[in-house]
C-alpha positions in Angstrom: 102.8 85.8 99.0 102.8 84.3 95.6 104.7 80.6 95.7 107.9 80.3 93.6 107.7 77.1 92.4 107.2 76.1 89.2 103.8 73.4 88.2 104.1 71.0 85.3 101.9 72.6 82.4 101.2 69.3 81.0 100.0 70.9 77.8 98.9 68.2 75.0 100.7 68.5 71.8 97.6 67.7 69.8 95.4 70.9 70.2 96.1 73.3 67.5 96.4 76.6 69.8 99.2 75.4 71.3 101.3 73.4 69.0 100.5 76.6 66.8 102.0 78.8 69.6 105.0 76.5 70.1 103.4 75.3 73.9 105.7 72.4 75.0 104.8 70.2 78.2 108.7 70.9 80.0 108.9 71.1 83.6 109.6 74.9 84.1 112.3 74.2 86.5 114.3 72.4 83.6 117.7 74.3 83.3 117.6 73.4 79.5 114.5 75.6 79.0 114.6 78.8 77.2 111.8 81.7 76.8 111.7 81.1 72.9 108.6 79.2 73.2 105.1 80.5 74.4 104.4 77.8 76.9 107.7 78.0 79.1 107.6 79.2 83.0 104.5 80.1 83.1 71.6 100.9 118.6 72.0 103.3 122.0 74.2 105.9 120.1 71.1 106.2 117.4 68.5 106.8 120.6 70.9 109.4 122.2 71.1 111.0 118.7 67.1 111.3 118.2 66.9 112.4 121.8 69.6 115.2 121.2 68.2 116.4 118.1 64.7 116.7 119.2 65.9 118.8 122.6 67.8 121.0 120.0 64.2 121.5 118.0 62.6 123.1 120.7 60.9 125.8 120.2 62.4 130.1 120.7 61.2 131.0 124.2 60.0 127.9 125.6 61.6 126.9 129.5 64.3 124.5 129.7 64.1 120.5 130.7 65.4 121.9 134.3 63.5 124.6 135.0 60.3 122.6 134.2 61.8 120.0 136.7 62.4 122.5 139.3 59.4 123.7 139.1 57.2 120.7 139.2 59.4 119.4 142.6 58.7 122.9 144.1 55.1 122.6 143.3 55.1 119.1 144.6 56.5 119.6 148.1 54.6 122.9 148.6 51.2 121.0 148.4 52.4 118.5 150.9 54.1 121.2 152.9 51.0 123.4 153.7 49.2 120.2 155.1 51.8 119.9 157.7 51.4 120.9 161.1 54.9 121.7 162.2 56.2 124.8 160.7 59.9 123.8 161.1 59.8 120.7 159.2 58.0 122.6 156.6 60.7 124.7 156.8 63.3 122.0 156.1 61.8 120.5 153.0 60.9 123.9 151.7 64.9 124.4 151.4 65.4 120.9 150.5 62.9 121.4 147.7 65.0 124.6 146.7 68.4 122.8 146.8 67.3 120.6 144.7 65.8 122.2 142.2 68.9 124.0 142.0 70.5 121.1 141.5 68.6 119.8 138.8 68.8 122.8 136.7 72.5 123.0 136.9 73.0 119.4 135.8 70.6 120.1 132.8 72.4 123.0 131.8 75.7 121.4 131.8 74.3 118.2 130.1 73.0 121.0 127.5 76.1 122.4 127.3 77.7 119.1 126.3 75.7 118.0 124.1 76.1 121.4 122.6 79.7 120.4 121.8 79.5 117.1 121.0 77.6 118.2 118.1 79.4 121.1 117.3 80.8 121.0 113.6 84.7 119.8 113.3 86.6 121.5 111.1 87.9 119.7 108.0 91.0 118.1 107.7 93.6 120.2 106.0 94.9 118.2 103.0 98.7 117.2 103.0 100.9 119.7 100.2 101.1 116.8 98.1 97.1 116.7 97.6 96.2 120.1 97.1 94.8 121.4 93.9 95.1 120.1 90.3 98.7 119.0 90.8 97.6 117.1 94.0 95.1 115.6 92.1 97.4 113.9 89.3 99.7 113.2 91.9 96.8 111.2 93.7 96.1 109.6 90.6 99.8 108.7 89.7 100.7 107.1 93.1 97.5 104.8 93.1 98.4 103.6 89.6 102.2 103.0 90.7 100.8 101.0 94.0 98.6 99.1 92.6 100.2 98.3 88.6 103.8 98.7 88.5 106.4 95.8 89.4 107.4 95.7 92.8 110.6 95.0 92.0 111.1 98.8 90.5 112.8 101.7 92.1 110.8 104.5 91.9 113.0 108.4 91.3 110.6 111.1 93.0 110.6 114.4 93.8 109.4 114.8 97.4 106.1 115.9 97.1 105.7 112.8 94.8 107.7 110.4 97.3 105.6 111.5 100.0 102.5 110.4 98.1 103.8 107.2 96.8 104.2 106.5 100.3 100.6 107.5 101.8 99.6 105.1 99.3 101.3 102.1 100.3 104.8 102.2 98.4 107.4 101.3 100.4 110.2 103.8 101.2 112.7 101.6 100.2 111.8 101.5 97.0 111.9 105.5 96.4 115.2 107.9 95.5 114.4 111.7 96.1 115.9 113.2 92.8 115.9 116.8 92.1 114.0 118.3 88.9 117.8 118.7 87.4 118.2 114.4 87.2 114.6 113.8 87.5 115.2 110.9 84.6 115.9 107.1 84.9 118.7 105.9 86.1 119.1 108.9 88.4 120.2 108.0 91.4 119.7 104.3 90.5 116.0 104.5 90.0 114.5 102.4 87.2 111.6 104.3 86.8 110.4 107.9 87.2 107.4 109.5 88.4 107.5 113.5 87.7 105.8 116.7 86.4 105.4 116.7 82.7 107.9 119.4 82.5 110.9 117.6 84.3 110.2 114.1 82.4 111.2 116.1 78.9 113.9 118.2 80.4 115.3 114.4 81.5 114.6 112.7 78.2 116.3 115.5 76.3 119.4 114.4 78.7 119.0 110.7 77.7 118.4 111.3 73.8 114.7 111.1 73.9 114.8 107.4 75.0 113.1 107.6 78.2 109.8 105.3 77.7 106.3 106.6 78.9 104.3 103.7 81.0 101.6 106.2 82.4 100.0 110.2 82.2 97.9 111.9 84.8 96.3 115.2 84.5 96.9 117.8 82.2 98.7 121.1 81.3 101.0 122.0 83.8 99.5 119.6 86.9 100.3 116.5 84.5 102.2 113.6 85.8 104.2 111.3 83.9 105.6 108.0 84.7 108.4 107.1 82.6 111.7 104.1 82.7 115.0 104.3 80.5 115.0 100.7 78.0 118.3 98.9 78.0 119.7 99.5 74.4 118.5 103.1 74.3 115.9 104.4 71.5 116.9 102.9 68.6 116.9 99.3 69.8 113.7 100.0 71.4 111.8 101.0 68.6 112.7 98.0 66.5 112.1 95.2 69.5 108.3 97.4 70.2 107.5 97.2 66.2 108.8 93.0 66.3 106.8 92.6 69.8 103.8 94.5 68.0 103.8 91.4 65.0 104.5 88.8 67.1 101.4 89.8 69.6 99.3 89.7 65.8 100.4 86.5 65.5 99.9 85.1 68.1 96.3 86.5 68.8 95.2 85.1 65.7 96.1 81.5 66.8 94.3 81.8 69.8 91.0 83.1 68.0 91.5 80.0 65.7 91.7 77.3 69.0 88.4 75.5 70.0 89.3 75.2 73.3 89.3 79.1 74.0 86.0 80.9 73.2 86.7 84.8 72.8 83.4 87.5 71.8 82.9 91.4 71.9 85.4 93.5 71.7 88.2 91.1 72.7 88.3 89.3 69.1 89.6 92.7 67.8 92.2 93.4 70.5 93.5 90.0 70.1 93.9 91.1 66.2 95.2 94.1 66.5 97.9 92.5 69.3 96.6 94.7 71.8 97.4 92.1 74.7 100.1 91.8 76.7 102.2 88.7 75.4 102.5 87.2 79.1 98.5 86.7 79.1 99.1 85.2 75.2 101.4 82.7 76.6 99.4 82.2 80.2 96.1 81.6 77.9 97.7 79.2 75.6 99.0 77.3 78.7 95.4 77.1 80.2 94.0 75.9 77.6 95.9 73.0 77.5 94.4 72.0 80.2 90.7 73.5 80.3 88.3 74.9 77.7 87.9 78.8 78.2 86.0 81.6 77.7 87.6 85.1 77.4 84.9 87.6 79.2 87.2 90.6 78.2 90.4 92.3 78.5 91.7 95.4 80.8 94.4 97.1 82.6 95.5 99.2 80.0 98.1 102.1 81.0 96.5 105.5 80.9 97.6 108.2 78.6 99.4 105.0 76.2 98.9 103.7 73.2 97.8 100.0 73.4 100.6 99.1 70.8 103.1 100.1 73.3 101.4 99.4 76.4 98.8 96.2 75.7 95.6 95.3 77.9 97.8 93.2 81.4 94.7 91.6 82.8 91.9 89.1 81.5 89.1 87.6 82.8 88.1 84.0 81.7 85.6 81.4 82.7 85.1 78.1 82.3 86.0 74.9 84.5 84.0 74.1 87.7 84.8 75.6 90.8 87.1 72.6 91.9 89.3 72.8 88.2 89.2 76.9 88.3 90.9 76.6 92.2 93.5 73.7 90.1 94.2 76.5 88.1 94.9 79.6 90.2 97.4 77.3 91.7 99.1 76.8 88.4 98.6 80.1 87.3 100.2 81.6 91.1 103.4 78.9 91.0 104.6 80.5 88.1 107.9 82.0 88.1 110.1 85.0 86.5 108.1 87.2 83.9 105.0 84.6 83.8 104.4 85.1 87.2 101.3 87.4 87.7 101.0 90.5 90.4 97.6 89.0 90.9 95.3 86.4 90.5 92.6 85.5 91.8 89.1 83.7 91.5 86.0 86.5 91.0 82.2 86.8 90.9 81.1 88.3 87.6 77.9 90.5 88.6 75.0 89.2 87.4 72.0 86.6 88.5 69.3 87.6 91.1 72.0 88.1 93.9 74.1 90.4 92.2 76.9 87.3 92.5 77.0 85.4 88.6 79.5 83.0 87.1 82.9 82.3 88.8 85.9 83.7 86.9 89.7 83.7 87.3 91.4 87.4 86.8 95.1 87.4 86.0 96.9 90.9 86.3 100.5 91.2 85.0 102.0 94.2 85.9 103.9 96.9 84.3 106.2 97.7 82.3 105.6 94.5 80.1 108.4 92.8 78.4 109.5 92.8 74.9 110.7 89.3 73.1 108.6 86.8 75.0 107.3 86.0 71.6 110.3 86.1 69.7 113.0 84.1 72.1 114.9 87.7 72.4 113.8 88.3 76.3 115.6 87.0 79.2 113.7 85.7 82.3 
């Protein structure tokens, strides 16, 4: 569980990245703080395996492991028995030789016979509806995005092939209203987000004046899967706060290429241009390097089937401090509260080095839909 209280950034007003940004050092919990600024808030099985596949190798024709056992007993006892002189007590352990060979070949068969089915091929699994085919596939694909990116604090509108594999992977059922393909749109039912067929996403956003807003796409054709949410202010508004957000993530990337204190190469330097990055991890970057010096290793988490101007890289990776400083500030990063608080974040091994284990890193994931404004003072916490 991620705390909810709030850390003191203690960002210095002297270093250009963040007096450029507008990074103030205000204790987040102060009611007088707003969101204008960028710094605010932030062994035996294996032997009894060899054993049975060699005993299933033998060759067409040859005797069985009992009957060879019978018949060395037999042989066995009749040597002995023609040396004796009484004839009834050669008599007895003739039949006892008999019995037990008897004995010995019907425990081998059986044992055969079990191991027979123990080895036997199981059928395969029959796949639930919701998997099967091309369809199941996008829907697979569509409720491990949704588990693993979206906000938890969503309500997810499904139809119940959907529903049922949002839950298999790990959404709750709280979370999820069964629509119907007729009101499969946000804001049906009270959900704030949709997760439907291609097909019924359209049908919903010709309902709602076209202002439903894609987040995700799975598949294709007729098996696609779209995940789409309603914006407050409907399509108009939208458009204008996405084209401002768009600038202001420009902006604001630029400044943080110009900092010394955050070292950015590859093919972040033209994300960050181009505002292709999530203005929570502009603001979280700007707040960490107030403290630390930092290296951007690269940007992810984009939203599949989205352009990155509507739907900007949510995760970075960075290094920098020693491992005592980059545990300091995980527990910054996780006491952050309202939008600045992350989905995840956590301290990683970047592969590399002799063991396969390199550098230490910190990964912050913000998750989806991201917020317009945060740049501009006109989002709310």
């Amino acid at each position: 569980m991620i705390p909810t209280r709030t850390v003191a950034t203690g960002m210095q007003s002297g270093i250009p990245v963040e007096k450029a940004l507008g990074v103030c050092s205000a204790v987040p919990d102060d009611p007088a703080g707003g969101t204008s600024g960028i710094g605010i808030q932030l062994a035996g099985s294996q032997t009894r395996e060899a054993v049975g596949s060699a005993a299933h190798r033998a060759l067409p024709g040859a005797p069985s492991w009992g009957r060879v056992l019978a018949t060395t007993v037999s042989l066995w006892v009749g040597r002995r028995v023609v040396r004796l002189r009484h004839p009834r007590l050669a008599l007895i352990l003739t039949i006892c030789a008999v019995v037990a060979a008897a004995a010995i070949v019907s425990v081998a068969q059986v044992g055969g016979t079990s191991s027979r089915t123990a080895s036997a091929p199981r059928p395969h699994a029959v796949p639930p509806a919701w998997a099967r085919g091309p369809a199941g596939a996008a829907r697979t694909q569509a409720a491990t995005w949704v588990a693993g990116q979206l906000n938890s604090a969503e309500t997810v509108g499904c139809d119940p092939l959907m529903c049922a594999a949002l839950r298999a992977h790990g959404v709750a059922a709280s979370r999820l209203l069964p629509v119907t393909s007729g009101t499969a749109g946000p804001g049906a039912a009270g959900a704030s987000v949709v997760v439907a067929s291609a097909s019924a996403a359209s049908a919903s956003a010709v309902g709602q004046q076209g202002a439903l807003v894609l987040l995700a796409t799975f598949g294709s054709g007729a098996s696609q899967v779209e995940v789409r949410t309603a914006p407050p202010g409907g399509s108009a508004a939208y458009q204008r706060a996405v084209a401002a957000d768009l600038a202001a993530r420009r902006a604001a990337g630029m400044q943080l290429l110009h900092s010394q204190r955050i070292d950015v190469a590859g093919p972040a330097v033209a994300q960050l241009q181009a505002g292709q990055v999530d203005a929570r991890l502009l603001i979280m970057l700007a707040m960490l390097a107030s403290q630390h010096p930092w290296r951007v290793t690269g940007f992810a988490g984009a939203s599949p089937g989205v352009p990155l101007a509507d739907a900007p890289f949510r995760e970075v990776t960075i290094t920098g401090p020693d491992a005592a400083d980059l545990a300091a500030s995980l527990a910054m990063v996780r006491a952050q509260r309202g939008p600045y608080q992350p989905a995840q974040a956590a301290i990683v091994h970047l592969l590399g080095g002799l063991t396969g284990q390199g550098q230490l890193a910190l990964r912050i994931d913000f998750a989806a839909p991201g917020l317009l404004g945060l740049l501009t003072g006109g989002a709310s916490a």
